[in-house]
N, C-alpha and C positions, 0 to 999 in steps of 0.2 A: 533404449529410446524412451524419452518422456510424452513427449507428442509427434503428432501429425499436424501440419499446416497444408490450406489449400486456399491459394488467390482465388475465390469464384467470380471475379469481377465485377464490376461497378463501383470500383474503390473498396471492397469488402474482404475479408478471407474468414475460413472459418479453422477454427482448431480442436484437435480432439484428444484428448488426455487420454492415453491408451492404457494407464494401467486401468481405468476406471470406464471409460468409456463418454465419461461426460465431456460434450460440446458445445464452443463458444463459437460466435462471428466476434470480430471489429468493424468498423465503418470509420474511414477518414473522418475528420472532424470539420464541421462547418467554414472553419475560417484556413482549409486547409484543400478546398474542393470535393468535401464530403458531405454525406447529408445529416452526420453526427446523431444516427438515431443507435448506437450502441456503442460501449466503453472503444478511443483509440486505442492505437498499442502504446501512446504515450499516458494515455490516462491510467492503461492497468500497470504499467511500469510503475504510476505514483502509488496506485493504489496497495501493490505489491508491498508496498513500506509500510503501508499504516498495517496491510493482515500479518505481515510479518512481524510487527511488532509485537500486537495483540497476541499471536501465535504461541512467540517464543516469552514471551513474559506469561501468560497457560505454562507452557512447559516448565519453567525452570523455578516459578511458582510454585510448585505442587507440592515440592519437597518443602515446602515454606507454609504449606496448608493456606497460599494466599487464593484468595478468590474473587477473579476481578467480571465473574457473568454480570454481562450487562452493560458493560464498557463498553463506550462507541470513539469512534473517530469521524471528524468531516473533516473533509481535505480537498486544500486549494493546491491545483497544479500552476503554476508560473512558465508559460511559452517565451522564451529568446528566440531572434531572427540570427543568420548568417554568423556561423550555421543555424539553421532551425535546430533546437534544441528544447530539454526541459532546465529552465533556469532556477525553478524553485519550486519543493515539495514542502507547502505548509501543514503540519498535522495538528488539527486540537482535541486532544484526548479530553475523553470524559468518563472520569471513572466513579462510577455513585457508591456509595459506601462510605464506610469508616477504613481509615489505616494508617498504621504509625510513622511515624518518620523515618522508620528503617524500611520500612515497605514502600511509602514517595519514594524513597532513593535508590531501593531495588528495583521498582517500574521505572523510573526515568532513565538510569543507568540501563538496563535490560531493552528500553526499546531504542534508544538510541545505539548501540550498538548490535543488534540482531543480526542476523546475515546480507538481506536486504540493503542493510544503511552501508555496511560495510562491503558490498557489492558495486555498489553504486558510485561512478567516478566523484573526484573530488572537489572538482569543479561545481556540482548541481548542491544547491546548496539546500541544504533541510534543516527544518525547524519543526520543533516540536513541541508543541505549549501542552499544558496537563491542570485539566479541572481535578480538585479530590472532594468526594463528600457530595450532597444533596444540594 
């Protein structure tokens, strides 16, 4: 088992990561009958993509001596209606540093494809833009 999930109600549930023991809520989202004071499960679904990216570009970097501490992502989720849905995961990478063109095109390449992106129906459409440099 990965987690524990438990509805505590008011629109809320909380989750517990069992191997680790650390605990999250959600809270429905404002425009969804919630009071949106903590990530939905739509929001950590998007967010899922950008740590995943960041993750597996750490990982497969290493063997590459690439070093991307410091890298951030801000990221817009896009809501569709009927069905309620997430219509669109924008990421915009920022990676400060120096790095060569083979290494842009090992990070571009590596986050767009990670587990996460390639988890993810093919429908929802993600984009991923990438600052390089100061």
């Amino acid at each position: 088992m990965t987690s524990k999930i438990k509805y505590i109600g008011d629109l809320r549930c909380e989750a517990e990561h069992l191997q680790s023991g650390t605990v999250m809520m959600t809270d429905a989202p404002t425009d969804n009958h919630g009071k949106g004071e903590k990530f939905s499960p739509t929001d950590l679904c998007a967010t899922s993509l950008a740590e995943c990216a960041l993750t597996t570009i750490a990982i497969l970097g290493k063997s590459q001596d690439l070093n991307i501490e410091g890298a951030t992502c801000e990221l817009q989720k896009i809501m569709l209606s009927e069905p309620r849905r997430i219509g669109e995961i924008i990421c915009y990478f920022d990676f400060p540093g120096e790095f060569s063109d083979d290494e842009i095109a090992f990070i571009e390449t590596t986050a767009q494809n990670c587990p996460v992106a390639k988890s993810l129906h093919p429908d929802l459409k993600q984009t991923m833009r990438f600052k390089f440099g100061k």
